[in-house]
N, C-alpha and C positions, 0 to 999 in steps of 0.2 A: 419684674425680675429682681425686685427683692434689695433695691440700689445699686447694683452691678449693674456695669455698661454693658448696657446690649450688644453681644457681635452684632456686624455688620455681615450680609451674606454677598460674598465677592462672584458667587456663579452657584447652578444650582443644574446638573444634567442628569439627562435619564440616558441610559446606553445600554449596549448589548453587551460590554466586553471591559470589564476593568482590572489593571492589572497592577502592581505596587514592585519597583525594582529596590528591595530593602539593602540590598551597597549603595546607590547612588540617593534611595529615597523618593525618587520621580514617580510619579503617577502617568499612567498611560489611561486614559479615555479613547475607546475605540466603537463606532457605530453609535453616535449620539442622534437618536432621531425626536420627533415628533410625531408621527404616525406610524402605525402595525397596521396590518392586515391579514384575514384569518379567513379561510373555506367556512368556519363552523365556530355555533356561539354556546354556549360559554367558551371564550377563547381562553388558553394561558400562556407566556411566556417567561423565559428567565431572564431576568433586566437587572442592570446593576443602577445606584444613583451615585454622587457624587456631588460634593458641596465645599465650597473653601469660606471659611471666615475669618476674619478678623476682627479688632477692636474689644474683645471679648476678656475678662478678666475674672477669672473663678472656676468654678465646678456646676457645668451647665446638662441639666436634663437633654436628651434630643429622642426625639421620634419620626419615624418617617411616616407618611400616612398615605394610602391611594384611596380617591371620595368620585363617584359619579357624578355627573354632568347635575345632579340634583343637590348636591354636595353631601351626600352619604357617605360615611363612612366605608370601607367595602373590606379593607386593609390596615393592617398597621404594623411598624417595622421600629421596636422601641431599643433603643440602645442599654445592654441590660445593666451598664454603669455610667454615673455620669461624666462626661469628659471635661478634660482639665484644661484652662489655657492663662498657663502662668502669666504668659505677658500678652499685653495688648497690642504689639507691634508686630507680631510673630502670624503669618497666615497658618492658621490648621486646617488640615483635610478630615473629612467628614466622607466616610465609605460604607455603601450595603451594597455588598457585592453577589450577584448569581442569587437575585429573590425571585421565588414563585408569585407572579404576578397571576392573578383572576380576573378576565374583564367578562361580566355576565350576555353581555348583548353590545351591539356596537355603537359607539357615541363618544362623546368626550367624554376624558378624565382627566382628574388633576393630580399629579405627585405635591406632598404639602409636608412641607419642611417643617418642624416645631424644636421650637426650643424651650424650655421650662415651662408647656404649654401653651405656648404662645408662635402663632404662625409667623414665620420669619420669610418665606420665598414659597413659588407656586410654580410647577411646567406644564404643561397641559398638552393632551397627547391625544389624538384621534385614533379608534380604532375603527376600521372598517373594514366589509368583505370587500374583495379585490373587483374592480373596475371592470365592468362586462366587455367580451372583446368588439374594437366596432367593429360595424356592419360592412359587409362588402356587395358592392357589388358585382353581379354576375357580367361576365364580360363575354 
């Protein structure tokens, strides 16, 4: 990172639902999961991610990445300017909100944080088709 302090990454989520209240400034994270589930493959859903860092000083590249269980690349969600963090004491939010996510077949993936190309956090997220219903028996 080129002598600049590396942010530090304070949390790093994947969710269904993100929302920014610009009077107040607050971030609302709603439906933070770990696992999807899908009838049919290629699945897709709309996912927001969300990231807080700090200790960061300068003008930092950021890209969001989704990579299969192989660590493929699959996706990528590049911020198309770099973002600023004047000071180093100060947390900033890091938002991609409502991304078409593609997951080809079911298996783990990884959401993969990068900053000035360099991977900074990792959430891994199982996708799978839904749990067969159990057996009964006849009574």
């Amino acid at each position: 990172m080129s002598g600049r302090p590396r942010p530090i990454v304070l949390s790093f989520l994947v969710c269904r639902y993100l929302s920014h209240d610009r009077r107040t400034g607050e971030h609302s994270v709603c439906g933070v999961l770990n696992q999807l589930t899908s009838h049919s493959f290629p699945a897709s859903a709309n996912l927001s991610l969300f990231a807080e860092l700090t200790d960061g000083q300068g003008d930092y590249q950021v890209r969001f990445e989704l990579r299969d269980n192989f660590d493929s690349l699959l996706q990528e969600f590049p911020f198309p300017e770099p973002i600023q963090l004047p000071d180093p004491l100060v947390t900033h939010f890091l938002c991609g909100v409502d991304r078409r996510m593609v997951f080809p077949r079911p298996g783990r993936y990884d959401f993969v944080l990068l900053i000035d190309g360099e991977e900074v956090a990792r959430r891994k997220v199982a996708v799978q088709p839904p749990a067969p219903p159990p057996n009964r028996k006849p009574t």
